[in-house]
Backbone as a printed PyTorch tensor [residue, N CA C, xyz], in Angstrom:
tensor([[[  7.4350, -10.5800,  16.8770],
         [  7.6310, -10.6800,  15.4420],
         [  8.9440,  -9.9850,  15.0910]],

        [[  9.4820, -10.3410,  14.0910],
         [ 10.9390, -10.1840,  13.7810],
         [ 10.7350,  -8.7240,  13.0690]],

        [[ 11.6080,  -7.9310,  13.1300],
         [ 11.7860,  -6.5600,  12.1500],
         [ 12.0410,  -6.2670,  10.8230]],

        [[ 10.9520,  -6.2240,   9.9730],
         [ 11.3420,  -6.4650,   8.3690],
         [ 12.3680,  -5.3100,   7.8610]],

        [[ 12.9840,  -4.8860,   7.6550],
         [ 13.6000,  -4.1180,   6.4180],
         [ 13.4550,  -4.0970,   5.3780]],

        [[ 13.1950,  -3.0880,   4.2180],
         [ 12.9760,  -3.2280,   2.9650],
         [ 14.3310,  -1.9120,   2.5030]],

        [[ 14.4560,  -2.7710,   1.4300],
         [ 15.4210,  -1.8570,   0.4590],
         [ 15.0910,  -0.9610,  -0.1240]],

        [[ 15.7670,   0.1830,  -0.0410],
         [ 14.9340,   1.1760,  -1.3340],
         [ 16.4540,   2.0320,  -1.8200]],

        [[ 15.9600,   2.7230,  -2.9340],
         [ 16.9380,   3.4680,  -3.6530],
         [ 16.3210,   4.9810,  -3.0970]],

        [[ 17.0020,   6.3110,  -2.4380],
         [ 16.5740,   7.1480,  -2.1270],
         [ 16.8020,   8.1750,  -3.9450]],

        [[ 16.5350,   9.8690,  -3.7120],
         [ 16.6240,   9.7890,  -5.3830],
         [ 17.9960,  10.4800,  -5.2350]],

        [[ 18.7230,  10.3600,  -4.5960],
         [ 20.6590,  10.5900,  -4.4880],
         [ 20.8440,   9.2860,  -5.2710]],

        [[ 20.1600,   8.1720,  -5.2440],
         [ 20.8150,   7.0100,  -5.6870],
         [ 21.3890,   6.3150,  -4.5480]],

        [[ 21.0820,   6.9690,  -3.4660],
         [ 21.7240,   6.0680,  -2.1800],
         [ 20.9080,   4.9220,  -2.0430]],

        [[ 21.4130,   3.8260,  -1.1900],
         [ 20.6320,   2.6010,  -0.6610],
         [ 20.2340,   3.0920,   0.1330]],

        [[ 19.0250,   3.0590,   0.9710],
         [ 18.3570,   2.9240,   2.4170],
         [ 17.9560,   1.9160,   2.5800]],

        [[ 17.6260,   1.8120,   4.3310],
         [ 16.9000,   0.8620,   4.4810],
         [ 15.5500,   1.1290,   5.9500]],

        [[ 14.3670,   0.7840,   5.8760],
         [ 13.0940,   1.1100,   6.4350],
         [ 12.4930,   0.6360,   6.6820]],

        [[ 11.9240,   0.1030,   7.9310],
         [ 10.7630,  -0.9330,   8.6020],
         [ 10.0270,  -1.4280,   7.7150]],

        [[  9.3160,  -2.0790,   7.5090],
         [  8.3470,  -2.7490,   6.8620],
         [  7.5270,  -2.3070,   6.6880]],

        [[  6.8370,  -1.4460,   8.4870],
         [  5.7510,  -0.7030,   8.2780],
         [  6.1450,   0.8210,   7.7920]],

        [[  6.7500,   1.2130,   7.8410],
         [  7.3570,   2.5890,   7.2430],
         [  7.1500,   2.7520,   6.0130]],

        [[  7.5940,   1.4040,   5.2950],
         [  7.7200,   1.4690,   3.6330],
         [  6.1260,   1.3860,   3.5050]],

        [[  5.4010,   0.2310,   4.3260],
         [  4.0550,  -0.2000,   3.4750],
         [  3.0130,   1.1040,   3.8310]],

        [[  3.5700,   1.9220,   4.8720],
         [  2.6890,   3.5520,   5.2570],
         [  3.2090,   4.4600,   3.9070]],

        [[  4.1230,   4.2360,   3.8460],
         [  4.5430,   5.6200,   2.5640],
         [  3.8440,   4.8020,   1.5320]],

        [[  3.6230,   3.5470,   1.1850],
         [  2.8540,   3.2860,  -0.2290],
         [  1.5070,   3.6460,  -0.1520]],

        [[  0.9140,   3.3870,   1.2160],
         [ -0.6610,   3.4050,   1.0930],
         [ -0.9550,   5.1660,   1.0640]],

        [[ -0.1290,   5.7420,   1.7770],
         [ -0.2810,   7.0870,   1.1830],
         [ -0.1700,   7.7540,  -0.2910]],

        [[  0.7910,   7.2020,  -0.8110],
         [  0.7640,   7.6990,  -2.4570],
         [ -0.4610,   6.9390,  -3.1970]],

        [[ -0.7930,   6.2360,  -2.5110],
         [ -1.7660,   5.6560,  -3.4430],
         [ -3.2040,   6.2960,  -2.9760]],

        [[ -3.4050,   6.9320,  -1.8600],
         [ -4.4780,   7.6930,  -1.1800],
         [ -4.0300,   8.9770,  -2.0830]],

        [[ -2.8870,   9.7820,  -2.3730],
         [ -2.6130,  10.8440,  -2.9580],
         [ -3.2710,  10.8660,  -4.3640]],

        [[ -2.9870,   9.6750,  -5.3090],
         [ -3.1910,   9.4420,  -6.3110],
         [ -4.7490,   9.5390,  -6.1210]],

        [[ -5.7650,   9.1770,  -5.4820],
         [ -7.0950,   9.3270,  -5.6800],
         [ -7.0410,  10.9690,  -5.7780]],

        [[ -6.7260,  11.6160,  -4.9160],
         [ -6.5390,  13.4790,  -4.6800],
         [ -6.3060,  14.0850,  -6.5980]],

        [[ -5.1370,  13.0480,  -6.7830],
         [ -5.0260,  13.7190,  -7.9680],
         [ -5.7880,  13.4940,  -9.4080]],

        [[ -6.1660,  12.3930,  -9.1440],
         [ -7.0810,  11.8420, -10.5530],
         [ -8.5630,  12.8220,  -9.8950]],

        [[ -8.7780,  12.9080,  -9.1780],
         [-10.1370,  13.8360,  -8.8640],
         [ -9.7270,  15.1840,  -9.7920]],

        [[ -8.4530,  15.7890,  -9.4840],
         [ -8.0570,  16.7220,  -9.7770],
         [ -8.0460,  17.0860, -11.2800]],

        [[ -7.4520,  16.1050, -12.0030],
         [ -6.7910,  15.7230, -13.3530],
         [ -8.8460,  15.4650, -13.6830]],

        [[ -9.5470,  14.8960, -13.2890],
         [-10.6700,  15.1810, -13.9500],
         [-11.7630,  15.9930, -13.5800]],

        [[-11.5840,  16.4830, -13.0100],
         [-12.1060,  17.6660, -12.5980],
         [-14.0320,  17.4530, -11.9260]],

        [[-13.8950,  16.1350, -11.0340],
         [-14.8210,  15.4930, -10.3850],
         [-14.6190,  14.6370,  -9.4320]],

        [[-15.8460,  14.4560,  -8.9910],
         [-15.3160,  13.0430,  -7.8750],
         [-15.5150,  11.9790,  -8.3570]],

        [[-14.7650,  11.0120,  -8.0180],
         [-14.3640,   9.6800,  -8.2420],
         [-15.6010,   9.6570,  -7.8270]],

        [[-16.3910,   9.9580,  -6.8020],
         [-18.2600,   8.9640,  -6.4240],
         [-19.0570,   9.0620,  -7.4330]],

        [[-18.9680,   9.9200,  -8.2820],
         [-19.8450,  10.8320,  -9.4450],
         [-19.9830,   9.6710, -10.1820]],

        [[-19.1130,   8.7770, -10.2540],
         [-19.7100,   8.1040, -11.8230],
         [-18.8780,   6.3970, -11.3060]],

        [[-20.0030,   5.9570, -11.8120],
         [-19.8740,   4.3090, -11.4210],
         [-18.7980,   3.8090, -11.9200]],

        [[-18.1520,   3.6940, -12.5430],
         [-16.7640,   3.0410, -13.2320],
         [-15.4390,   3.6650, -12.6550]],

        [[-15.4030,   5.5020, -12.5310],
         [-14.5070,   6.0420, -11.3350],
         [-14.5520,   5.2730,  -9.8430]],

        [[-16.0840,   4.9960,  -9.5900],
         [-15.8380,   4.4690,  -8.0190],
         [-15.5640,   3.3460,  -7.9480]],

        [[-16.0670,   2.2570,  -8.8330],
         [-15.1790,   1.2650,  -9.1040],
         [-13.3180,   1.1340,  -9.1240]],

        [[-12.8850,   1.8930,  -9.7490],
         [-11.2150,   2.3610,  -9.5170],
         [-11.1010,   2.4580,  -8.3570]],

        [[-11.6680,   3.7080,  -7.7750],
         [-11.6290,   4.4430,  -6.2250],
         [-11.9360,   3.3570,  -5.5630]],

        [[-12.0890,   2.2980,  -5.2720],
         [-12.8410,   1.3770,  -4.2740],
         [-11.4060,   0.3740,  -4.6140]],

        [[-11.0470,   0.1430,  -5.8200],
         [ -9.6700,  -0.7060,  -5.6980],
         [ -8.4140,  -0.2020,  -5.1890]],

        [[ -8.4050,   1.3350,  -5.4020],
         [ -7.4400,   1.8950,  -4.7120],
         [ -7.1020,   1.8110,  -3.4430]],

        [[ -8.4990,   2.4060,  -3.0520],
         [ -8.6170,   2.0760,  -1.4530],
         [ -8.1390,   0.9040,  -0.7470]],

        [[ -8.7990,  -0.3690,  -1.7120],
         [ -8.5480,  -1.8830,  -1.0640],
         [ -6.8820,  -1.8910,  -0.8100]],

        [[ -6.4990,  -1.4010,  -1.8890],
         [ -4.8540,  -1.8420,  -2.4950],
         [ -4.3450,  -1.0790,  -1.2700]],

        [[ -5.2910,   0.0230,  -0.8820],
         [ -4.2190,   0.6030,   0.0020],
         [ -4.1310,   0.0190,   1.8200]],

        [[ -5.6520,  -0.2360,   2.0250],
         [ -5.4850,  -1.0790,   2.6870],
         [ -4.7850,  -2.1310,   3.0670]],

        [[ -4.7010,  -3.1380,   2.1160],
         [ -4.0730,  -4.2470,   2.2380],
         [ -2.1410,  -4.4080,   2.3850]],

        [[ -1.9290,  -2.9940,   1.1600],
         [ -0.3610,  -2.4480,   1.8430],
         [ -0.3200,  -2.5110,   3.5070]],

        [[ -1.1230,  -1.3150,   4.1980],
         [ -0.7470,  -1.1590,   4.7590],
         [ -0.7490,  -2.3120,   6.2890]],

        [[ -1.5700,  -3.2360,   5.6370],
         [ -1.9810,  -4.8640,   6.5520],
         [ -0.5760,  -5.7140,   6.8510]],

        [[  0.2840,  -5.7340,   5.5160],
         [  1.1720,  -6.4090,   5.0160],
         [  1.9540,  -6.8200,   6.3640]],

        [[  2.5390,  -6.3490,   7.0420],
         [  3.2930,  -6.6150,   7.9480],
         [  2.3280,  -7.4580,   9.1970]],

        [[  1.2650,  -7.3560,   9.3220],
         [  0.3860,  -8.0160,  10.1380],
         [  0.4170,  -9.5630,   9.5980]],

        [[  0.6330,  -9.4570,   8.3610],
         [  0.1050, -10.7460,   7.6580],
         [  1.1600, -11.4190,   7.1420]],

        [[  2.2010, -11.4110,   7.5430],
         [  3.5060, -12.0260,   7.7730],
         [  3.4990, -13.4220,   8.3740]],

        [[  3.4680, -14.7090,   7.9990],
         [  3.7170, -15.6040,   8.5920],
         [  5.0630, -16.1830,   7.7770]],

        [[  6.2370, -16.4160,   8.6350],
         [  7.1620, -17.6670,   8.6300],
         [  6.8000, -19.0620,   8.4360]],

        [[  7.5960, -19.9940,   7.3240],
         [  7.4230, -21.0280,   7.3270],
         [  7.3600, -21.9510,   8.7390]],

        [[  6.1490, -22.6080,   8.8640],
         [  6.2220, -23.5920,   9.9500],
         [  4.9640, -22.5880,  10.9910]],

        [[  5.1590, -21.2390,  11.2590],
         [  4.3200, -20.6700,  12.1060],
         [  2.7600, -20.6080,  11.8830]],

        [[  2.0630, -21.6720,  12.1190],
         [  0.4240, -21.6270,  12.0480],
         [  0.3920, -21.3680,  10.1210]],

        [[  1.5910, -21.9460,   9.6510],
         [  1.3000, -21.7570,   8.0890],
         [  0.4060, -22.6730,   7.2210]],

        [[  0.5910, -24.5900,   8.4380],
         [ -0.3170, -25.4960,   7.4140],
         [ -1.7040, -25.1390,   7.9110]],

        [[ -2.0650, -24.5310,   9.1030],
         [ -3.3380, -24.1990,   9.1820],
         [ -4.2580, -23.2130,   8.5840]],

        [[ -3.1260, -22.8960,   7.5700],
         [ -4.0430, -21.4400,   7.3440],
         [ -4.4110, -21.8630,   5.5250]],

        [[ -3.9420, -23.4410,   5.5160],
         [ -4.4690, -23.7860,   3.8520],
         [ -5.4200, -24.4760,   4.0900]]])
């Protein structure tokens, strides 16, 4: 499989540039952080109450699926009409 690069702005304002899986690991972590902190900010657990774990359970997915992203890469033509 080919080597993705993604663009990013560092906070110098510089350009970088970072694997695919690099970038989609640093997202699924801030978004694992963000559960840490809304626990925090309400001063409970996200399991405590049915509508928090509801959130907490999309977070999770979202973070999952970031971090899939590069697995789930297909190129036009590669096993793409089979997969409709």
């Amino acid at each position: 499989m080919s080597e993705y690069k993604v663009k990013t702005i560092n906070s110098n304002g510089n350009v970088e540039y970072e694997t695919l899986y690099s970038y989609c690991s640093r997202l699924s972590k801030k978004n694992n952080s963000l559960l840490y902190r809304l626990e925090n900010y309400l001063s409970k657990k996200l399991l405590d109450d049915p509508e928090l774990t509801e959130i907490r359970d999309i977070i999770l997915t979202v973070s999952a699926d970031v971090s899939k992203i590069q697995n789930m890469l297909v190129k036009d033509g590669d096993d793409y009409e089979r997969l409709q």
